[in-house]
C-alpha positions as CSV (number, residue, x, y, z in Angstrom):
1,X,22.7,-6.7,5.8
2,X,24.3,-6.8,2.4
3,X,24.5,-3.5,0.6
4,X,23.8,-4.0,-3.3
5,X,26.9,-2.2,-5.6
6,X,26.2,-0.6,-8.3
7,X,27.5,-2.7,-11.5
8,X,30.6,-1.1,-12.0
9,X,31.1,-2.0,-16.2
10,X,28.7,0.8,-17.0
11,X,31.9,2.9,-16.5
12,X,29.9,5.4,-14.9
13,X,32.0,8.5,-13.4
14,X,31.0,8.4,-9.0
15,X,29.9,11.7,-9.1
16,X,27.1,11.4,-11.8
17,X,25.9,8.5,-9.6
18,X,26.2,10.0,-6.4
19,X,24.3,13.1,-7.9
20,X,21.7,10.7,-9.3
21,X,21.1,8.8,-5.4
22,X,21.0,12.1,-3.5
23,X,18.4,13.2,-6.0
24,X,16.7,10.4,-5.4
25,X,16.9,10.8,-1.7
26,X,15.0,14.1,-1.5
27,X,13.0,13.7,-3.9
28,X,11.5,10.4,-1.8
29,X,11.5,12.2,1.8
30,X,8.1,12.2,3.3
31,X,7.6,8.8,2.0
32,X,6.9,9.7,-1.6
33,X,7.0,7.2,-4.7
34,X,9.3,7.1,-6.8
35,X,9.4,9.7,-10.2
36,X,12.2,8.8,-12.6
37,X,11.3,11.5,-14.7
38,X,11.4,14.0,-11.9
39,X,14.5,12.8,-10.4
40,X,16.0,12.9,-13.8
41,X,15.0,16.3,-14.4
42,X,16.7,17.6,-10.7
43,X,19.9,15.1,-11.7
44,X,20.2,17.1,-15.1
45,X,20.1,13.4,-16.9
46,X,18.1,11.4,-18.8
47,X,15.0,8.9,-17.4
48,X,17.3,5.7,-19.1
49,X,20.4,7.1,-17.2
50,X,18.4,6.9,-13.9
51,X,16.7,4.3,-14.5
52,X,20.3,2.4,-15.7
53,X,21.6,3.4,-12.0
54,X,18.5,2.7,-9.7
55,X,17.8,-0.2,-11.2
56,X,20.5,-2.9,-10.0
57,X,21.1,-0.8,-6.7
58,X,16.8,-1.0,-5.5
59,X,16.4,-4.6,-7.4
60,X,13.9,-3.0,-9.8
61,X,13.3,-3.5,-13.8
62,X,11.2,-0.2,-13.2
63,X,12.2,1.6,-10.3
64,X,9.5,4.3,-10.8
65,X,6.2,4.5,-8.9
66,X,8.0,2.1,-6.1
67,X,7.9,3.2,-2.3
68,X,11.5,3.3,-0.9
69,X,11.7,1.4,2.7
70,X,14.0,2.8,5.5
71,X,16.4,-0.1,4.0
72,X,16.1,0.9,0.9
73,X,17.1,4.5,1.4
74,X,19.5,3.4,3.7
75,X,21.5,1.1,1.0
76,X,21.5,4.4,-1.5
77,X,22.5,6.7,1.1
78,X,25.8,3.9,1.8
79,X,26.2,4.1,-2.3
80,X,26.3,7.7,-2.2
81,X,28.8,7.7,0.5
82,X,31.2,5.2,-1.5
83,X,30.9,7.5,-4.2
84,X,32.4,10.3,-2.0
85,X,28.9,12.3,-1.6
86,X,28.6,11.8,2.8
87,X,27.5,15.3,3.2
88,X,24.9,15.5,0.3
89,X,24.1,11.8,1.6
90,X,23.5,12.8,5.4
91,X,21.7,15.8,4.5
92,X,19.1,13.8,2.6
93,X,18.6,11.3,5.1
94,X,16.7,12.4,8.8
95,X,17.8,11.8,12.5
96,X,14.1,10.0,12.4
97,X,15.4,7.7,9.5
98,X,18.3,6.7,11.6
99,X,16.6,6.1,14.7
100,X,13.7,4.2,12.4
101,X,16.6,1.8,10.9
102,X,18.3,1.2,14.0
103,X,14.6,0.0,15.5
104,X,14.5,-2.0,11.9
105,X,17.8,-3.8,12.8
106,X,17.3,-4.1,16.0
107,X,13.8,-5.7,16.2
108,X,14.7,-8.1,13.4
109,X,17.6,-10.0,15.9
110,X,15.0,-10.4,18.6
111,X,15.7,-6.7,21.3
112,X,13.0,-4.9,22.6
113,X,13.2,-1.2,21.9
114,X,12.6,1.9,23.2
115,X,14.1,5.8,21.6
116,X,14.0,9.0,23.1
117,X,14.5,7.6,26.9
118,X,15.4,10.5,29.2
119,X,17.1,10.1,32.5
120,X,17.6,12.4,35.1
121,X,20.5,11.9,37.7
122,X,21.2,14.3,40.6
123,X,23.4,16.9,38.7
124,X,21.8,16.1,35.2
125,X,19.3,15.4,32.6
126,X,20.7,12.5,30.1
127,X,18.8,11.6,26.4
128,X,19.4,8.1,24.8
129,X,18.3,8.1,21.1
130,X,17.6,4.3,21.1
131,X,17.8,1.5,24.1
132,X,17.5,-2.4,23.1
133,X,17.2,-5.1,25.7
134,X,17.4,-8.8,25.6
135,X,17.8,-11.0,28.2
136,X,21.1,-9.7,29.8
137,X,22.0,-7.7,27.3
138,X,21.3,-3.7,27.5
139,X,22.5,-1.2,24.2
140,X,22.3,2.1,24.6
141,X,22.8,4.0,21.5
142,X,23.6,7.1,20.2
143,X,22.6,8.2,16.4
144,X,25.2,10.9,15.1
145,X,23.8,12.8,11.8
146,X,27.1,13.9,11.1
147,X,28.1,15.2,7.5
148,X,31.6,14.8,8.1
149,X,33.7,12.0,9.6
150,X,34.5,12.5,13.6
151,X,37.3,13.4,14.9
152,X,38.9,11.8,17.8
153,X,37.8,14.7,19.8
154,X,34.5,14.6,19.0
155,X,33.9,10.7,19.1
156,X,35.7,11.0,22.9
157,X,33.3,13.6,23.6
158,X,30.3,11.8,22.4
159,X,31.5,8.3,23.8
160,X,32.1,9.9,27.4
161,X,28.7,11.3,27.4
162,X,27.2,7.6,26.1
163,X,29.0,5.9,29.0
164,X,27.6,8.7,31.6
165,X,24.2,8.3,30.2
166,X,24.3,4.7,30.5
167,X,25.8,5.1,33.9
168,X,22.7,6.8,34.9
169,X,20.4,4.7,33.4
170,X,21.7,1.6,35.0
171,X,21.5,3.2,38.3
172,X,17.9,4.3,37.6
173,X,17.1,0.5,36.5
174,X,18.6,-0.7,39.7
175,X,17.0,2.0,41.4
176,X,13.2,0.6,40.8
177,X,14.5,-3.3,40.6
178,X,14.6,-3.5,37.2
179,X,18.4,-5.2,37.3
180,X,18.1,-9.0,37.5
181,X,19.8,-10.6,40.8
182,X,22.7,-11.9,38.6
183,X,23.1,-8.6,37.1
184,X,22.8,-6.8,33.3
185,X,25.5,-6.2,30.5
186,X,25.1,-2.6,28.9
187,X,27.1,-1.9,26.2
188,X,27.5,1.9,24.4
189,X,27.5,2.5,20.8
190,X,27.8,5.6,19.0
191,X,26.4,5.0,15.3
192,X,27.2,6.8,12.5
193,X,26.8,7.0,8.8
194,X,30.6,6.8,8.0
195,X,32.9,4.4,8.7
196,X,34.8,4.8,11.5
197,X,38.7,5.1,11.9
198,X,38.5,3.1,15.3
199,X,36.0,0.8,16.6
200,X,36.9,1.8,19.7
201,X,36.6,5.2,21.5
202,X,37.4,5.6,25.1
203,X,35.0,2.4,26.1
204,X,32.1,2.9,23.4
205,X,32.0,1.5,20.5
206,X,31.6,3.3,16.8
207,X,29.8,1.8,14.6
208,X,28.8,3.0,10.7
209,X,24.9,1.9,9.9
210,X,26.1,-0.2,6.8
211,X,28.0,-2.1,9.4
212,X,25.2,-2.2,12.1
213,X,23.1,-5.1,10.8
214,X,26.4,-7.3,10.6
215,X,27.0,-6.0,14.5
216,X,24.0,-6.9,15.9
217,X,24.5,-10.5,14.2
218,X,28.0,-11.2,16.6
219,X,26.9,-9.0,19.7
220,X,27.5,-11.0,22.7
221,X,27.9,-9.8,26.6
222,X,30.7,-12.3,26.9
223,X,32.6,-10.8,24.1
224,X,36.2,-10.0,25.3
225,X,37.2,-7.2,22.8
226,X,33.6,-5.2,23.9
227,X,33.7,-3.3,26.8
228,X,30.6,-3.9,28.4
229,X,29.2,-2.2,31.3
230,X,28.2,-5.2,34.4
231,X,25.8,-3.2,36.1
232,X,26.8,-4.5,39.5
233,X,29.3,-2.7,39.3
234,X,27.8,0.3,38.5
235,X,25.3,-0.1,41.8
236,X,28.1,-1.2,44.0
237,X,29.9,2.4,42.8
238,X,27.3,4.0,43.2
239,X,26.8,3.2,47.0
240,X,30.3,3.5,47.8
């Protein structure tokens, strides 16, 4: 997915247009059209000064009266955060919107989704925000709505409970006969709205939604550098 930038020669200062996107992103919750003159009014700017940034960013002559997609919103919110607004940003945007773009993306390459899964173990209850199948290929994913970018401790701690999660789920699969005779390839991500310092944290990968699209593109079981789960080898663990 290729985010549109917003025509730098206009020379206009980051946080005037980050001011002008967040606007625009709560204004537009709840799936309401667009209202330059409102947005300009809550931006503390003129309707030509909106109009001038919304414009090349949505692909609009006259951005007003549109309906903004998931994608749409999604490519302002990444403009905001270049712009250096990720907190106004995330808290204009909805865990529902995430979880709704991730389906987006993932649906468009060809997996089958599912959100909210719950899994139960013996000592635990487990939540995965978003599962995608196809063929061999299990991702279990994990939508942070963090206004901040993560820390190392708090990317182990969510990539350890992603892997235990998945862990559980692929026992659970194997459990009812779900797992294929040659076995599945689970993989989990943690997906966030910043880009990430590593793409690696303790086995799961981190990766920012502008990035996701591009992902889901390359995403292959047999991909060295990712560090799949084989879930034979999570059944044989299990019974030893």
């Amino acid at each position: 997915m290729q985010t549109l930038h917003f025509k730098e020669r206009h020379h206009t200062p980051s946080y005037f247009v980050s001011r002008v996107i967040v606007e625009t992103l709560k204004y537009t919750r709840s799936d309401k059209l667009l209202n330059i003159s409102q947005i300009a009014d809550r931006a503390k700017t003129t309707t030509e000064q909106v109009e001038l940034i919304l414009g090349p960013m949505l692909q609009l002559e006259v951005p007003s009266g549109a309906h903004l997609t998931n994608s749409a919103r999604f490519k302002l919110a990444f403009e905001a955060v270049r712009h250096g607004a990720l907190q106004q940003a995330a808290r204009a945007l909805s865990w529902q919107e995430f979880e709704a773009f991730i389906e987006e993306c993932l649906q468009t390459v060809g997996f089958d989704t599912q959100k909210g899964t719950i899994i139960k173990d013996e000592s635990r209850r487990w939540q995965i925000d978003v599962i995608a199948k196809k063929s061999r290929m299990i991702l279990a994913i994990d939508c942070k709505h963090w206004e901040s970018p993560g820390y190392d401790s708090k990317l182990t701690k969510a990539a350890d409970h992603q892997k235990l999660a998945l862990h559980a789920l692929i026992q659970q699969m194997t459990g009812r006969g779900d797992v294929e005779r040659e076995g599945v390839f689970a993989l989990p991500i943690i997906l966030t709205l910043f880009e990430p310092r590593s793409r690696l944290v303790d086995g799961a990968v981190v990766v920012s939604v502008e990035q996701f699209a591009d992902f889901l593109e390359g995403v292959s079981p047999f991909s060295s550098e990712l560090p799949f789960i084989h879930a034979q080898g999570v059944a044989k663990s299990s019974i030893n």
